[in-house]
C-alpha positions as CSV (number, residue, x, y, z in Angstrom):
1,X,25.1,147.4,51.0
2,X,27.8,148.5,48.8
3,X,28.9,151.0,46.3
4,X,31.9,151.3,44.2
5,X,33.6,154.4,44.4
6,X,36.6,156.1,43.1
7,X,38.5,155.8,46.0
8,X,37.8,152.0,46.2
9,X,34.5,149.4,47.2
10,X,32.8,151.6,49.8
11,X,30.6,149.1,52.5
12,X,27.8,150.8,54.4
13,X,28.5,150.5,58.7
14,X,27.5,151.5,62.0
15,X,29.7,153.4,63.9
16,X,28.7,155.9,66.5
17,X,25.4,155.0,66.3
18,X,25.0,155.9,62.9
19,X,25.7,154.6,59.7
20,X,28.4,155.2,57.0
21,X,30.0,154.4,54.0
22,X,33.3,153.3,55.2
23,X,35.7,152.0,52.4
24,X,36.4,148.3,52.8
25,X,38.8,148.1,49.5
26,X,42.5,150.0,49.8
27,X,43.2,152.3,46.9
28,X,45.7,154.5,48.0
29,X,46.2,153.1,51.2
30,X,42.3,154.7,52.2
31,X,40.7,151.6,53.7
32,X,38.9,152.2,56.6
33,X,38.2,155.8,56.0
34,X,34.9,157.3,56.0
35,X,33.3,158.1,52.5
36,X,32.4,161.3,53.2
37,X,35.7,162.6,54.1
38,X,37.5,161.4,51.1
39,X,35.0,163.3,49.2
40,X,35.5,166.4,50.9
41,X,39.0,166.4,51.0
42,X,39.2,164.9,47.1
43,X,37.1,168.2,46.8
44,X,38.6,171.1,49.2
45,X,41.7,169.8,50.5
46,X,43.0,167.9,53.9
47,X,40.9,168.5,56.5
48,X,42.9,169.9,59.6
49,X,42.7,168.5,63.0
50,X,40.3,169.6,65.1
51,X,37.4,169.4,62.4
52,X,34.8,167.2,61.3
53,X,32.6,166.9,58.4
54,X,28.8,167.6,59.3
55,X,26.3,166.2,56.9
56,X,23.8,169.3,56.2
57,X,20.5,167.1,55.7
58,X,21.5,164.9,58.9
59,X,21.4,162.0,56.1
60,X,24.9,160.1,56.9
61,X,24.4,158.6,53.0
62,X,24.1,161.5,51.2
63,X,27.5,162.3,50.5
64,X,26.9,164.8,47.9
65,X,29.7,167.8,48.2
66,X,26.7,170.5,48.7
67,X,25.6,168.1,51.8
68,X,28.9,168.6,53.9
69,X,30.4,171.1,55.7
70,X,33.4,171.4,57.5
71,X,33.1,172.1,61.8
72,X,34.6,172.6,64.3
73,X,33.8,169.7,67.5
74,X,32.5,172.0,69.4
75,X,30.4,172.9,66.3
76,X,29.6,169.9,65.5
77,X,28.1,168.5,69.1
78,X,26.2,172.1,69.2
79,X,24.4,170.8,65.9
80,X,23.6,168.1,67.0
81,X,22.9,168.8,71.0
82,X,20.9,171.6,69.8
83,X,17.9,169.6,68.5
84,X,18.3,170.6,64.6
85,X,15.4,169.0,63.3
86,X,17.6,168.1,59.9
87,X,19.7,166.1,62.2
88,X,20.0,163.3,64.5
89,X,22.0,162.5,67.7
């Protein structure tokens, strides 16, 4: 499945046992980067090291900007460790 995207094609992907848009086109030189962190970054900014973007609703294709969040790691494994019922390991 694909969708077109501002930042180029976007192709939908399993990685870490999970799927996500991943964009397969370059437009300025993005390819290979994961959809949602283009769109929070086109939206808030780089996104330093040491943080990941956690979708809310635990749905990896809803990349809506009111469904992610910035975490820490840490915060980010005690999400998901923690049994959050609106996410998945």
């Amino acid at each position: 499945m694909t969708i077109k995207t501002k930042f180029g094609t976007a192709c939908f992907r399993k990685t870490h046992g999970k799927g996500y848009y991943t964009i397969s086109s370059s437009k300025e030189g993005k390819r290979g980067k994961h959809l949602h962190r283009l769109i929070y970054e086109d939206h808030y900014g780089p996104i330093p090291k040491g943080m990941q973007i956690h979708h809310i609703d635990g749905d990896t294709t809803n990349n809506d900007i009111s469904n992610l969040q910035m975490v820490s790691i840490s915060e980010h494994k005690r999400i998901h460790k923690v049994g959050n019922t609106n996410c998945d390991d």
